[in-house]
N, C-alpha and C positions, 0 to 999 in steps of 0.2 A: 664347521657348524658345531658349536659345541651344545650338550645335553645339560640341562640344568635339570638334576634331581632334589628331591627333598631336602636329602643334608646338604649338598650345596650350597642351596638357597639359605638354609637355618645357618652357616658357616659364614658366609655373606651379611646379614643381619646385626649376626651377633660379634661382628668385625666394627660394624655400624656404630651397632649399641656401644660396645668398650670405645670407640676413639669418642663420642659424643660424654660418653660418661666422665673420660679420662679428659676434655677439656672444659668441662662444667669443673669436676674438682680442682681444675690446675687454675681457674677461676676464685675460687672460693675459698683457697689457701692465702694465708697472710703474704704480704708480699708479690701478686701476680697484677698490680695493676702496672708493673715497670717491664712485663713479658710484652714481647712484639704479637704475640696471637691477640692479647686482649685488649692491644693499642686496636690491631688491625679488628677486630670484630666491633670494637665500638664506633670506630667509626665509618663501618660499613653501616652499621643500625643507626647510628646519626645521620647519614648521608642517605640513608632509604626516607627514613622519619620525613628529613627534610622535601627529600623530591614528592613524597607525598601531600606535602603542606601546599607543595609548591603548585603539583598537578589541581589540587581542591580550589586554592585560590583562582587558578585559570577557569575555571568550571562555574566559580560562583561568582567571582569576581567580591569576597567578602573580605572585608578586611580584618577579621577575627583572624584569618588566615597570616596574615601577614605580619600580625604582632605574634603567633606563634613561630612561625620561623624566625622572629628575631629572638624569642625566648630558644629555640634550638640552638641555634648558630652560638650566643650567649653561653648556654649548657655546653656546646663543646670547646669553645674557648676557652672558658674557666676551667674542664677536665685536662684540657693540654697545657693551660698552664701550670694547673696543680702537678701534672704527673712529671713537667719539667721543673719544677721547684723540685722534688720528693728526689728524683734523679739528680739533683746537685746536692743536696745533702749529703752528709757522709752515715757512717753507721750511729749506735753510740761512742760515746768517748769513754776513749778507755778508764780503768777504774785505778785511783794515784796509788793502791795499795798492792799486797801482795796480791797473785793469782790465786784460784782456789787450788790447782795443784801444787804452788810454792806453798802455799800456809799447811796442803797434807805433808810434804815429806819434811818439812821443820817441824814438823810434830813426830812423824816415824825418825828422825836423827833423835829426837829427845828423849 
């Protein structure tokens, strides 16, 4: 049986806080739509999104319902496909001139 005291708790938290913080930022940086976290959390929120259109449509039997899930389904097709285009791509292409550290030391020889 373990004691959970004050710091504890606040040590617990703020464990919390930092990984929730540290993957909002790793979000939000250029480049993290090709990370496996932010493949998988979208379409965890797509796949909730969904089931919820789904459970409403059962409930109401509306058909509002059912042209939004084909606009979700839609939205994530189109994100898998863009993120699978952006993943074949390469970087840029290199540049046909000198590097910027070839043009510094051709100038430190002169």
């Amino acid at each position: 049986m373990s004691i959970h005291t004050a710091e504890t708790i606040q040590n617990e938290v703020s464990d919390t806080t930092d990984q929730l913080v540290s993957f909002v930022s790793d979000i939000l940086t250029p480049g993290s739509s090709l990370r496996p976290q932010f493949l998988l959390a979208l379409d965890v929120v797509l796949g909730f999104l969904f089931f919820v259109f789904v459970s409403l449509f059962l409930l109401t039997w509306s058909l509002h319902f059912l042209v939004l899930m084909v606009i979700v389904v839609g939205l994530w097709g189109s994100i898998k496909f863009f993120v699978a285009e952006l993943a074949k791509t390469e970087g840029p292409a290199p540049h046909p001139g000198p590097s910027i550290k070839e043009a510094t030391e051709s100038k430190k020889e002169q």
